[in-house]
KESEGU-680934 format. One record per residue (C-alpha): residue number from 1; y, x, z. Coordinates in steps of 0.02 Angstrom, whole numbers, m for minus. Layout:
BEGIN
{resi: NUM&py: Y&px: X&pz: Z} $
...
END
This chain:
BEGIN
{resi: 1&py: 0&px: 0&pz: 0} $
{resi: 2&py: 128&px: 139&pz: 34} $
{resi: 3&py: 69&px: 223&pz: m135} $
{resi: 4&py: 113&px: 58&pz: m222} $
{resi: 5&py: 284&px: 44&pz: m120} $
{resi: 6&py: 322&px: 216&pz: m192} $
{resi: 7&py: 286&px: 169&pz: m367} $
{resi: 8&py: 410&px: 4&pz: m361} $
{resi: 9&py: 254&px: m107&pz: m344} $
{resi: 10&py: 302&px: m239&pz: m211} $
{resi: 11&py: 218&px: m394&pz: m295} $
{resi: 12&py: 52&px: m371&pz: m216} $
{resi: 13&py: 116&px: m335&pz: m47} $
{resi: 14&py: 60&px: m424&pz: 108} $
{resi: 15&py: 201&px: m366&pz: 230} $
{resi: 16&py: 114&px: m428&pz: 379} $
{resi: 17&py: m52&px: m346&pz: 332} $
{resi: 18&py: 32&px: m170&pz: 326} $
{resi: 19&py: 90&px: m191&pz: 483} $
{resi: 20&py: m62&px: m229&pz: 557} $
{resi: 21&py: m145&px: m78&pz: 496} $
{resi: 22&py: m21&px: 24&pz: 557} $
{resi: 23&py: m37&px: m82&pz: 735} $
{resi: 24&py: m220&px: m17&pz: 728} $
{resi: 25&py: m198&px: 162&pz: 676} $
{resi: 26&py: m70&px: 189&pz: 796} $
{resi: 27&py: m195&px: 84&pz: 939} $
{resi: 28&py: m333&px: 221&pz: 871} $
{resi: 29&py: m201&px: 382&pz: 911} $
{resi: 30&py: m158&px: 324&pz: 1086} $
{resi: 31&py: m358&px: 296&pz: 1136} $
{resi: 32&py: m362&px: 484&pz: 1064} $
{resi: 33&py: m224&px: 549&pz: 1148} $
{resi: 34&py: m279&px: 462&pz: 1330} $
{resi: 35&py: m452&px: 530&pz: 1311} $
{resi: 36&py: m390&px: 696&pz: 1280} $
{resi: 37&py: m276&px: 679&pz: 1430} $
{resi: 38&py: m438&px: 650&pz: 1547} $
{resi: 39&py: m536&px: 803&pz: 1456} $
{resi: 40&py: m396&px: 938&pz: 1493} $
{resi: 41&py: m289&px: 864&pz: 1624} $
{resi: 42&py: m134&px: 962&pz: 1683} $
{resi: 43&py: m222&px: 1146&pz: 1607} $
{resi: 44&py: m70&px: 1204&pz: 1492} $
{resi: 45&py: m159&px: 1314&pz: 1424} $
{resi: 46&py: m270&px: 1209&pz: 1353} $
{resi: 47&py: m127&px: 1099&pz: 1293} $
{resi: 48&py: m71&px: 1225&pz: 1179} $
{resi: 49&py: m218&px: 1258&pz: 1100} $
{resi: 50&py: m252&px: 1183&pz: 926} $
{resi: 51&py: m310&px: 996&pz: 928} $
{resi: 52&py: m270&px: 943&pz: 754} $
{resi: 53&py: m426&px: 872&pz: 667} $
{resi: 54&py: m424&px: 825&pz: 482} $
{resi: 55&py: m422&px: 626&pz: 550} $
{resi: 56&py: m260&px: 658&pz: 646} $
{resi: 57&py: m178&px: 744&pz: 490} $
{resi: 58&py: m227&px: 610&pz: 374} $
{resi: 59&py: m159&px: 466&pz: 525} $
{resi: 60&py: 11&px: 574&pz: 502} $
{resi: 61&py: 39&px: 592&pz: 333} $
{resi: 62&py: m10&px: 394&pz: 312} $
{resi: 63&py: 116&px: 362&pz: 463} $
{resi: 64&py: 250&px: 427&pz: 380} $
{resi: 65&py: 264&px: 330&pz: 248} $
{resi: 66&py: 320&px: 185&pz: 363} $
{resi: 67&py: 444&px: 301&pz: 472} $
{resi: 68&py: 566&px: 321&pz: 308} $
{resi: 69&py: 699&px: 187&pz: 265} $
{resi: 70&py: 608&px: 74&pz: 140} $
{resi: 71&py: 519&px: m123&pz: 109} $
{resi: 72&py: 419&px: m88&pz: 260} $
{resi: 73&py: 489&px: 47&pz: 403} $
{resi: 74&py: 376&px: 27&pz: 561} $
{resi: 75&py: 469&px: 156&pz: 687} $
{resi: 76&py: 365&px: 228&pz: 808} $
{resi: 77&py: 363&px: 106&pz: 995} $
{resi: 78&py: 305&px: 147&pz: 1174} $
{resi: 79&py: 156&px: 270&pz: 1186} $
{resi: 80&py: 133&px: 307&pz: 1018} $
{resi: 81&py: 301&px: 398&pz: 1009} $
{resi: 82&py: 218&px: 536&pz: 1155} $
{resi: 83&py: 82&px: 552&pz: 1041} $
{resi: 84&py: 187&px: 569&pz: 881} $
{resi: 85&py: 293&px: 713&pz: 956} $
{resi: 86&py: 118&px: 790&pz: 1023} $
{resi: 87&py: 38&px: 776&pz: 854} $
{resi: 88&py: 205&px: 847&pz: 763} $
{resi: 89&py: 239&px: 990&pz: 877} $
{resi: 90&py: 42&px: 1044&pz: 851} $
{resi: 91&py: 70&px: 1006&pz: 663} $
{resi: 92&py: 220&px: 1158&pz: 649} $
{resi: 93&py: 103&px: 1260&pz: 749} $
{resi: 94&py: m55&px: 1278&pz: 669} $
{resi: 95&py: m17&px: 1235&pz: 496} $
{resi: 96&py: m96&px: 1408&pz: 429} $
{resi: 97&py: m257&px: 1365&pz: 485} $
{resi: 98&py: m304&px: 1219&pz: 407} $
{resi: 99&py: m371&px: 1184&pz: 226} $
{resi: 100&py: m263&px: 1173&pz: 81} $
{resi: 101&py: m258&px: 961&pz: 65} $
{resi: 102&py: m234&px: 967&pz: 248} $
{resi: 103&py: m78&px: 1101&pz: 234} $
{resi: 104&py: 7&px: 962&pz: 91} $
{resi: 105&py: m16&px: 808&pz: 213} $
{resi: 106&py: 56&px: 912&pz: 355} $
{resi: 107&py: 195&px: 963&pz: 238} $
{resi: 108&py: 227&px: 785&pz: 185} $
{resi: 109&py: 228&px: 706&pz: 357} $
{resi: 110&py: 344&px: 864&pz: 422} $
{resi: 111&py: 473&px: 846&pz: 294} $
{resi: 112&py: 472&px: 626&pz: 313} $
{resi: 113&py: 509&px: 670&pz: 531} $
{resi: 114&py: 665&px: 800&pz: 485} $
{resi: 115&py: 537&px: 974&pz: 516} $
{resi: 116&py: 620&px: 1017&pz: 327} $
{resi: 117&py: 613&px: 1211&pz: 364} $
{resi: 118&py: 421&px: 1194&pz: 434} $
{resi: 119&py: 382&px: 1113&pz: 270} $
{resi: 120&py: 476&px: 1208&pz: 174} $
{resi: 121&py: 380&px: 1371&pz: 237} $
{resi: 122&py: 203&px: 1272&pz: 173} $
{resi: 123&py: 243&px: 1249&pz: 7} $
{resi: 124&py: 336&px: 1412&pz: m11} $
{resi: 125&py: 114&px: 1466&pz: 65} $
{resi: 126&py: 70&px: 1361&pz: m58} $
{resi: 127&py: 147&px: 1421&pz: m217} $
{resi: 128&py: 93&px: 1578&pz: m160} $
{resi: 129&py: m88&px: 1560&pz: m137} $
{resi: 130&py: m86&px: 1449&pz: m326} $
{resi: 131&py: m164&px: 1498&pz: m479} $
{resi: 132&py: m77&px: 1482&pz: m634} $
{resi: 133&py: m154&px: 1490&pz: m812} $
{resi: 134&py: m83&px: 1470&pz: m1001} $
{resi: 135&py: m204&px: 1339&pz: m1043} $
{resi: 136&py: m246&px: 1254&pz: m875} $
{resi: 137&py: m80&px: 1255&pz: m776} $
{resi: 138&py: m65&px: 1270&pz: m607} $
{resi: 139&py: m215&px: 1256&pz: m465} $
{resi: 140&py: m278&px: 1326&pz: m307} $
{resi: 141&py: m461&px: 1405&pz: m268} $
{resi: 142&py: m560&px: 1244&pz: m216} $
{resi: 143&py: m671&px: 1258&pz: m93} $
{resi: 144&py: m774&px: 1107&pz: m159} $
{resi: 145&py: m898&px: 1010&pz: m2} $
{resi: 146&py: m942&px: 859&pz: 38} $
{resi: 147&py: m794&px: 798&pz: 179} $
{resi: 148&py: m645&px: 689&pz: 110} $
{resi: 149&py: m525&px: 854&pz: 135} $
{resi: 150&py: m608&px: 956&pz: 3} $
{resi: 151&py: m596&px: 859&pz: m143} $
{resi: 152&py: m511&px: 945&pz: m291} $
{resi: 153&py: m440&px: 799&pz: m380} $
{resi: 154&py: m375&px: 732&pz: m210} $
{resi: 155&py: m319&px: 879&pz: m164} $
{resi: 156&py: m233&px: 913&pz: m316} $
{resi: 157&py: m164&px: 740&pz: m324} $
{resi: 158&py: m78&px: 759&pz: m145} $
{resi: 159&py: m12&px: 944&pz: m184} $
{resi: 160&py: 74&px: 853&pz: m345} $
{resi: 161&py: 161&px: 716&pz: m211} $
{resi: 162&py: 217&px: 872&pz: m109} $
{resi: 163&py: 291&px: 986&pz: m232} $
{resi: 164&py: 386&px: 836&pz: m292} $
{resi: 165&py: 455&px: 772&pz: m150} $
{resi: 166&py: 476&px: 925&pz: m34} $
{resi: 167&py: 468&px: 1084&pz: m138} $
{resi: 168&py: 574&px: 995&pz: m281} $
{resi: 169&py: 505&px: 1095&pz: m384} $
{resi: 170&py: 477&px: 996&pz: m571} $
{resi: 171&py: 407&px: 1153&pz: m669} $
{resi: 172&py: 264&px: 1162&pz: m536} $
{resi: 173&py: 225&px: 971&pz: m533} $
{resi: 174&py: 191&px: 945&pz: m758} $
{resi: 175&py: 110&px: 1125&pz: m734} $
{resi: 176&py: m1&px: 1041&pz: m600} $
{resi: 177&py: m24&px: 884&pz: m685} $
{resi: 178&py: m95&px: 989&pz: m849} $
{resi: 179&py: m215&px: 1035&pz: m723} $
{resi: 180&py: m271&px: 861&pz: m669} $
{resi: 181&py: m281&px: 798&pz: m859} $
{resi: 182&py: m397&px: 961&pz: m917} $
{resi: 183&py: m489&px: 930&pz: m756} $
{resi: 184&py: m534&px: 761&pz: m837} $
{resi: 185&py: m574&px: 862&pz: m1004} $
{resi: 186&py: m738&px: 920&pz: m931} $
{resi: 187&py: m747&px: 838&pz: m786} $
{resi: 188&py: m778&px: 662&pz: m728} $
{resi: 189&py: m685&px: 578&pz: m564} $
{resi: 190&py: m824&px: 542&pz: m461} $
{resi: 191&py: m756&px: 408&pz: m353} $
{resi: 192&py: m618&px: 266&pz: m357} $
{resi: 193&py: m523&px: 367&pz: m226} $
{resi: 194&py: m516&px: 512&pz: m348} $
{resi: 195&py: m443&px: 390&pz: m486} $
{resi: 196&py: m330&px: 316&pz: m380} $
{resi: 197&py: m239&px: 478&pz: m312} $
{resi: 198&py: m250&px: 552&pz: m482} $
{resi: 199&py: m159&px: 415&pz: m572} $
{resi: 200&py: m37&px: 380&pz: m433} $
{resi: 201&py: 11&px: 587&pz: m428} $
{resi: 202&py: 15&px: 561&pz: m641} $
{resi: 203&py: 130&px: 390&pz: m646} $
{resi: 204&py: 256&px: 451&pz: m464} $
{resi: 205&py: 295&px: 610&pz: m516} $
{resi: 206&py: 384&px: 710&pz: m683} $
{resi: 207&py: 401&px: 630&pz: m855} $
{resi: 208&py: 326&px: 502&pz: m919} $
{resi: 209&py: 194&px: 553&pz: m1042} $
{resi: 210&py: 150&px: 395&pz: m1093} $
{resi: 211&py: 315&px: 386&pz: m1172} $
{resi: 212&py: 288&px: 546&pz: m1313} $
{resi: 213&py: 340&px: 460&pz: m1464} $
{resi: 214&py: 320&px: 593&pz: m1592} $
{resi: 215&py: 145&px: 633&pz: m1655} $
{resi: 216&py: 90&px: 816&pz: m1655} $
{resi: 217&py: 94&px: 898&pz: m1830} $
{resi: 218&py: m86&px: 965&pz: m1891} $
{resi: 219&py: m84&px: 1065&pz: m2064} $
{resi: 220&py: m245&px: 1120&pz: m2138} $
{resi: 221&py: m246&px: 1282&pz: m2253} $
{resi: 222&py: m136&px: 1405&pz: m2295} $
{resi: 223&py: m63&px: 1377&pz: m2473} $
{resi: 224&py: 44&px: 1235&pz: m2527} $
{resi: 225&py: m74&px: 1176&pz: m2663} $
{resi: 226&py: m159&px: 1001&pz: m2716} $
{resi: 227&py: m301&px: 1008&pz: m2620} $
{resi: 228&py: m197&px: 1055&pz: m2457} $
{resi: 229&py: m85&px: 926&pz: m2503} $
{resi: 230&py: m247&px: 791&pz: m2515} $
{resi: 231&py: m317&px: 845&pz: m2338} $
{resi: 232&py: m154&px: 855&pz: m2248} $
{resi: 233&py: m105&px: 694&pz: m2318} $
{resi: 234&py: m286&px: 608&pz: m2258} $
{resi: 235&py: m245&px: 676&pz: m2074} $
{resi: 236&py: m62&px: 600&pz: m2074} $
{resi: 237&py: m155&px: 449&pz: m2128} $
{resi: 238&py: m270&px: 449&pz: m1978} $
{resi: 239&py: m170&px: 498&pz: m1862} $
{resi: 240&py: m62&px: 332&pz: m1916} $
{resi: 241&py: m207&px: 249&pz: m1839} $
{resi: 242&py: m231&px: 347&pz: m1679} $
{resi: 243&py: m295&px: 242&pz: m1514} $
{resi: 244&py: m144&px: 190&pz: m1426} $
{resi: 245&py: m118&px: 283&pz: m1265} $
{resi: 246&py: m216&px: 425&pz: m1297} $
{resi: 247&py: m183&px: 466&pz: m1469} $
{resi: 248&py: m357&px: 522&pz: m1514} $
{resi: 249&py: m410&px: 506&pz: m1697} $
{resi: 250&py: m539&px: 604&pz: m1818} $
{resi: 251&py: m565&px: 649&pz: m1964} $
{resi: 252&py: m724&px: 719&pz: m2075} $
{resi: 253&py: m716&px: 826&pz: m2231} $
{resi: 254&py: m887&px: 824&pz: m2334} $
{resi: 255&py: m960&px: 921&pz: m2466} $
{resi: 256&py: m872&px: 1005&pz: m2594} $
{resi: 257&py: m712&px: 955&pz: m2535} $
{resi: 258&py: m743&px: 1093&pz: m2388} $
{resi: 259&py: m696&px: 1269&pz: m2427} $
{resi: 260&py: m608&px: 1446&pz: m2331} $
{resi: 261&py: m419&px: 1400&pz: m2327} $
{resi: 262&py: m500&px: 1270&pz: m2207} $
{resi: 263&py: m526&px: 1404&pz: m2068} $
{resi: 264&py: m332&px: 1397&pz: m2033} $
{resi: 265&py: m279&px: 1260&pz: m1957} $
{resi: 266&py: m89&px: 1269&pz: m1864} $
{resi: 267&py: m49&px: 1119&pz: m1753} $
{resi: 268&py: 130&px: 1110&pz: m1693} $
{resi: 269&py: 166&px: 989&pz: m1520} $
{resi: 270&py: 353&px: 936&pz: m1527} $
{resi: 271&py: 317&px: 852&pz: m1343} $
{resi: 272&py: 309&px: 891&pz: m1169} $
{resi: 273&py: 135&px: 837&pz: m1144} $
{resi: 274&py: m17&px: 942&pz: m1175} $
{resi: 275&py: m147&px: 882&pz: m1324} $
{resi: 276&py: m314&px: 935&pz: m1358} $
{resi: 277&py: m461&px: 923&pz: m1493} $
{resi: 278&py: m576&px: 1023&pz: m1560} $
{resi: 279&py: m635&px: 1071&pz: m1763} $
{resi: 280&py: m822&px: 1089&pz: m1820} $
{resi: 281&py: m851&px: 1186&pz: m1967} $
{resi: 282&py: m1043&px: 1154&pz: m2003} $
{resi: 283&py: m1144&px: 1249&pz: m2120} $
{resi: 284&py: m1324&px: 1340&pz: m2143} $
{resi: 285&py: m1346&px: 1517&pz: m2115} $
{resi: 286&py: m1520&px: 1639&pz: m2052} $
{resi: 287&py: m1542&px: 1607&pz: m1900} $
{resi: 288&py: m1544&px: 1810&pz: m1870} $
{resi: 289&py: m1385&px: 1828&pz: m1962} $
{resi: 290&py: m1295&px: 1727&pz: m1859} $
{resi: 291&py: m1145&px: 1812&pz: m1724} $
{resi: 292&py: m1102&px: 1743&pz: m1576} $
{resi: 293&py: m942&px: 1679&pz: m1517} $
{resi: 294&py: m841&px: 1801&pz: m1399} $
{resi: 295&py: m682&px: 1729&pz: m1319} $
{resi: 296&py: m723&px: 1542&pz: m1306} $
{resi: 297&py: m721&px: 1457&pz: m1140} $
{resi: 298&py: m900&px: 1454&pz: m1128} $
{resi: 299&py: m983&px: 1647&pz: m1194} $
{resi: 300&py: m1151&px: 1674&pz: m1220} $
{resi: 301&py: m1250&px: 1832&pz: m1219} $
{resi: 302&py: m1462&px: 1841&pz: m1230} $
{resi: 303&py: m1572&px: 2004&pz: m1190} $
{resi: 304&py: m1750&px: 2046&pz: m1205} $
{resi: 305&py: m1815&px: 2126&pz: m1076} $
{resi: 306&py: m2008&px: 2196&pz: m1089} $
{resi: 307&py: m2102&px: 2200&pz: m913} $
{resi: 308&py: m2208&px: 2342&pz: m889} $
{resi: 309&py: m2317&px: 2403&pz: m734} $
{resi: 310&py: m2265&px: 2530&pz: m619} $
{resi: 311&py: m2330&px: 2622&pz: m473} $
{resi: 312&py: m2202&px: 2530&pz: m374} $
{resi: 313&py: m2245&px: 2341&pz: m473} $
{resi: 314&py: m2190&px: 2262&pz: m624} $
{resi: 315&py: m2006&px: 2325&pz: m687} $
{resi: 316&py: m1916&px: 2266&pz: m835} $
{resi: 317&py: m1817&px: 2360&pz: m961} $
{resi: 318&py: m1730&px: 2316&pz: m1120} $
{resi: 319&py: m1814&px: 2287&pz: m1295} $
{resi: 320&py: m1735&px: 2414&pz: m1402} $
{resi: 321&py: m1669&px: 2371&pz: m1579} $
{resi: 322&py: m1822&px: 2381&pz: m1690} $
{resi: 323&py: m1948&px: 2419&pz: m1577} $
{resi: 324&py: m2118&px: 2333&pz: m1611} $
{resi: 325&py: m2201&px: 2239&pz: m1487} $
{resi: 326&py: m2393&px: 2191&pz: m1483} $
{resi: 327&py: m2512&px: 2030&pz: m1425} $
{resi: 328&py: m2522&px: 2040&pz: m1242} $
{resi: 329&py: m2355&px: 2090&pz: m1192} $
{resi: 330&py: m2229&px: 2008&pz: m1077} $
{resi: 331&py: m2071&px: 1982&pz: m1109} $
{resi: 332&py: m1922&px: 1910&pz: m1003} $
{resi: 333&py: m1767&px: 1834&pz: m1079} $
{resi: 334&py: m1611&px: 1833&pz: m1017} $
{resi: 335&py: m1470&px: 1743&pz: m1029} $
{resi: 336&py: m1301&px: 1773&pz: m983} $
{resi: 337&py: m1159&px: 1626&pz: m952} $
{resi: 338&py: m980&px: 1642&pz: m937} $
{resi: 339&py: m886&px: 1474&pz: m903} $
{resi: 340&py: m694&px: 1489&pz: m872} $
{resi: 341&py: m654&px: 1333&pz: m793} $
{resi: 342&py: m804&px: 1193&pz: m701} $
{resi: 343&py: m867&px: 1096&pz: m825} $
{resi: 344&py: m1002&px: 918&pz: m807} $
{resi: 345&py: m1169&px: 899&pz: m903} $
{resi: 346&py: m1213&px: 1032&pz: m996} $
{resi: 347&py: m1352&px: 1077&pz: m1104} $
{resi: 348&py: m1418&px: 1242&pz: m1138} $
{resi: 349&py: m1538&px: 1263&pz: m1250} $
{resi: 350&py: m1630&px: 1439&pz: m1306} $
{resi: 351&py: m1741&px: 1436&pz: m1466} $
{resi: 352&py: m1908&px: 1530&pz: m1472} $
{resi: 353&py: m1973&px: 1639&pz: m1582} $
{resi: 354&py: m2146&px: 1584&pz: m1656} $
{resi: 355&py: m2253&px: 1712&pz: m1618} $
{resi: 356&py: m2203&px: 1714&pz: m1414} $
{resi: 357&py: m2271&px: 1562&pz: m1284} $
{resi: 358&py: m2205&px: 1525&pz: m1104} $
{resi: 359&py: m2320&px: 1589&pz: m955} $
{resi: 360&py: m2216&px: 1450&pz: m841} $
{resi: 361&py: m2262&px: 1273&pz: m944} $
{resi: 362&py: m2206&px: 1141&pz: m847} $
{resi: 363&py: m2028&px: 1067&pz: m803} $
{resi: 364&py: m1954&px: 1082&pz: m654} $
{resi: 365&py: m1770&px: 1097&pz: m540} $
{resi: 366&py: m1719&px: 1274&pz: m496} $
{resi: 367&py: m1588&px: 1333&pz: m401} $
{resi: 368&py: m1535&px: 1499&pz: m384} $
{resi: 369&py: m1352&px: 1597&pz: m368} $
{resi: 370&py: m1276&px: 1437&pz: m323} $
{resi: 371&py: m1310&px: 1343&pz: m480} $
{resi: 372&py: m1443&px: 1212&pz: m495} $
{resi: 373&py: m1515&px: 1135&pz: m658} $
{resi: 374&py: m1672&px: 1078&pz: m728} $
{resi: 375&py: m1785&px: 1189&pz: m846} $
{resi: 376&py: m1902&px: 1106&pz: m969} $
{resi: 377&py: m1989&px: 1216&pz: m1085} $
{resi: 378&py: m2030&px: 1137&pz: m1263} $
{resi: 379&py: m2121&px: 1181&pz: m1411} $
{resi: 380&py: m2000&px: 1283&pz: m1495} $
{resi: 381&py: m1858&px: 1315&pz: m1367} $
{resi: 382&py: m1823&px: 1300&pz: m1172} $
{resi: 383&py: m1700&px: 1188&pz: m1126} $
{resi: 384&py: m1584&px: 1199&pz: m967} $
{resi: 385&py: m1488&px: 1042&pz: m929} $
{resi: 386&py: m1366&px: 1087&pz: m774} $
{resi: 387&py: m1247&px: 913&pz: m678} $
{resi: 388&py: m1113&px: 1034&pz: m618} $
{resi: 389&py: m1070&px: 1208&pz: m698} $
{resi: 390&py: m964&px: 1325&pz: m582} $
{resi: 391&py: m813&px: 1442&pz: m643} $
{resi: 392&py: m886&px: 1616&pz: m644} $
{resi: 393&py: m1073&px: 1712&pz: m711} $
{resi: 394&py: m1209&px: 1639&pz: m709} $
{resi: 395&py: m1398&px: 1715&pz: m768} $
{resi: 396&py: m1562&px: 1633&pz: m798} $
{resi: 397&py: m1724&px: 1698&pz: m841} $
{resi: 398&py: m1892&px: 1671&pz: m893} $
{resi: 399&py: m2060&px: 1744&pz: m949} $
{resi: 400&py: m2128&px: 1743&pz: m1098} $
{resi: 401&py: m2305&px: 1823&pz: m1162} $
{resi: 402&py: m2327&px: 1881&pz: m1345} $
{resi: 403&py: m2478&px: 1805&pz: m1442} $
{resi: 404&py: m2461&px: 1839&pz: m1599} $
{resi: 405&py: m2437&px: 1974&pz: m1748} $
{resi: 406&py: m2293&px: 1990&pz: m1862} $
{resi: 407&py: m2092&px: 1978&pz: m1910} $
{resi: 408&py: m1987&px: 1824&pz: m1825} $
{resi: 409&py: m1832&px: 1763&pz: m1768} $
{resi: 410&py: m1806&px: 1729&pz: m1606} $
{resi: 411&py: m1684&px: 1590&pz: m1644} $
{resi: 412&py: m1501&px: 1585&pz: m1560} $
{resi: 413&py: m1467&px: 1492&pz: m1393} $
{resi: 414&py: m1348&px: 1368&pz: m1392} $
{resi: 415&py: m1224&px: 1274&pz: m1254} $
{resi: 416&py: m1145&px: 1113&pz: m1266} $
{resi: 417&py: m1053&px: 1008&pz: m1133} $
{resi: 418&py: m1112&px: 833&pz: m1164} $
{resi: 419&py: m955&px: 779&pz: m1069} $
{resi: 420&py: m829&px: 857&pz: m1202} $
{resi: 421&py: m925&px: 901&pz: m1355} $
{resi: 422&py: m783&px: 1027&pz: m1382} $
{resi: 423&py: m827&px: 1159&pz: m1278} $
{resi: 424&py: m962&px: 1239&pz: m1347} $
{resi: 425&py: m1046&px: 1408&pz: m1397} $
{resi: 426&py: m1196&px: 1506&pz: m1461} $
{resi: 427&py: m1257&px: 1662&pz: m1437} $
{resi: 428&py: m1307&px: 1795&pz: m1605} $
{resi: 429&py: m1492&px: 1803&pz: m1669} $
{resi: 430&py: m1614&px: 1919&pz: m1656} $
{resi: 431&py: m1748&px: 2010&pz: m1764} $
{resi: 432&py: m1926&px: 2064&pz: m1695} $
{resi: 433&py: m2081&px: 2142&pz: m1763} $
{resi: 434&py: m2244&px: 2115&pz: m1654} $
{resi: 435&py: m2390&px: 2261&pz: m1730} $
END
């Protein structure tokens, strides 16, 4: 309710139902405050230790919605202004050691009860902890879990509210809102809470992009001839007829009417919002003559690895180019991941060469490093199909035996995330010779 208030809704408010809440909250605080009064009693030490759980931070930054002059101002009454003073004294304190969605809520509810210098001093902690990238915008280090205070898109969402309203601070907020939308690029908001604080960080705060009335300019090729002219003039066509809101749109080129001036494409955003897409160029090629993408958000690398017997038990070592192999021997592959930002659903899938068989047959869930996925071998590739990939390296392995003689590609492994088709990669093939 004090999210719509600040967004100018006031149709769907119940005026006496807000005030009941906040009756109850405040009710809640004092039965807090009295039983900590009976657990330390008149110890002053203990009185100036830190008491402020994440439930008494959220209670304040809720409460001070209704403390500044607006539809509904509930001033503090009785009891509950002891507490208050209590909470906001401890608040100023030990800022610094909570989390960061915890730091914005203390910042909010600091700067809403006239502690502007306090809350100045967290966001000035904030900006100085952030991240800040050319594609993504500006973000902190999650620490993702499973409590209500470590939440990225919540988090995110109330660090938006904060730099607008205390830090001022307008660059930071559309830097942090590119953040939220390419979030949503890979990502899906798991609950209505997420949604809600997302779209109310998104409508309160910066420009409006909803409002971008020119369309970005796409131009395919690279000489101003007829056949440029034909495809630039069927993309102006379609994006006429772009879905309203989001402006998406495609467009397929078949046949002959693909050639090489199609590699450069130049797109050209006269807005202030951020736009996205991708371009597929398909085609057939030898599987061992393919090359694998390099700086793509998702990067791909595979190794074979031959696993010998030692004195000290089995060791591996790489499978040098154009060494032969022979029946019998084991082989690991490995394969190496590099994802630049989290990304949902994706599906990793490494071909097999036809002479080489899997020693582990059946499917099953794995974790390992942090990551878990599910690994189902097939008849002519493994497949890896992983809910949540994490920023960062990741490696899997597995064995596989030689069985039989003579000259094969091993195939190329390729990644997809099913959530945004987009973002995807493949690694280069490979050539081996089994005597």
């Amino acid at each position: 309710m004090a999210h719509l208030h600040k967004l100018g809704v006031t149709s769907v408010q119940n005026e006496q139902m807000v005030k009941n809440a906040v009756s109850y909250t405040d009710r809640r605080m004092e039965e807090w405050y009295r039983d900590l009064e009976k657990w330390i009693g008149k110890d002053k030490e203990q009185w100036e230790k830190d008491h402020l759980s994440p439930l008494v931070i959220h209670y304040l930054y809720a409460r001070s919605f209704f403390l500044e002059e607006g539809p509904i101002r509930i001033p503090l009454d009785g009891k509950i202004t002891e507490v208050h003073a209590f909470c906001m004294k401890q608040a100023a304190k030990y800022w610094l050691n909570k989390g960061i969605y915890q730091e914005g809520m203390l910042a909010l509810a600091l700067n809403r009860s006239g502690d502007a210098p306090t809350a100045t001093s967290i966001m000035r902690s904030l900006k100085e902890r952030s991240l800040n990238h050319d594609e993504l915008g500006m973000y902190w280090k999650f620490n993702r879990g499973y409590f209500w205070y470590e939440h990225p898109i919540e988090t995110q969402s109330l660090l938006i509210e904060a730099f607008d309203e205390v830090a001022k601070d307008p660059a930071s907020v559309e830097s942090m809102k590119i953040w939220l939308l390419k979030n949503k690029q890979t990502n899906h908001w798991k609950t209505t809470k997420a949604t809600a604080a997302a779209v109310y960080a998104l409508l309160r705060s910066g420009d409006n992009w909803l409002l971008s009335e020119e369309q970005v300019k796409i131009t395919m090729g690279v000489h101003a001839d007829k056949k440029t002219a034909i495809w630039n003039k069927v993309i102006g066509q379609a994006q006429q007829k772009s879905e309203a809101g989001t402006g998406y749109f495609k467009v397929s080129f078949d046949g002959e009417q693909v050639n090489s001036e199609m590699a450069t494409v130049t797109i050209q955003n006269p807005n202030k919002t951020i736009s996205w897409g991708g371009v597929y160029w398909q085609y057939f090629e030898d599987l061992d003559r393919i090359k694998g993408f390099e700086e793509t958000p998702l990067t791909l690398k595979r190794q074979l690895f031959k696993a010998e017997l030692s004195p000290t038990g089995e060791k591996i070592r790489p499978v040098a180019e154009g060494e032969a192999l022979h029946p019998g021997d084991k082989l690991v592959v490995r394969i190496e991941l590099r994802v630049d930002r989290p990304m949902e659903y994706i599906h990793l899938k490494d071909m097999r060469a036809s002479g080489f068989e899997p020693i582990q047959v059946l499917s099953q869930y794995k974790w390992q490093g942090g990551l878990g996925y599910y690994e189902s071998p097939r008849d002519a590739s493994t497949n890896f199909f992983i809910s949540y990939l994490p920023q960062g390296t990741h490696i899997f392995e597995y064995p596989l035996r030689v069985v039989h003689k003579g000259d094969f590609s091993t195939g190329i492994t390729t990644i997809q995330c099913m959530y945004a088709p987009e973002f995807s990669s493949h690694s280069s093939g490979i050539r081996v010779v089994v005597d």
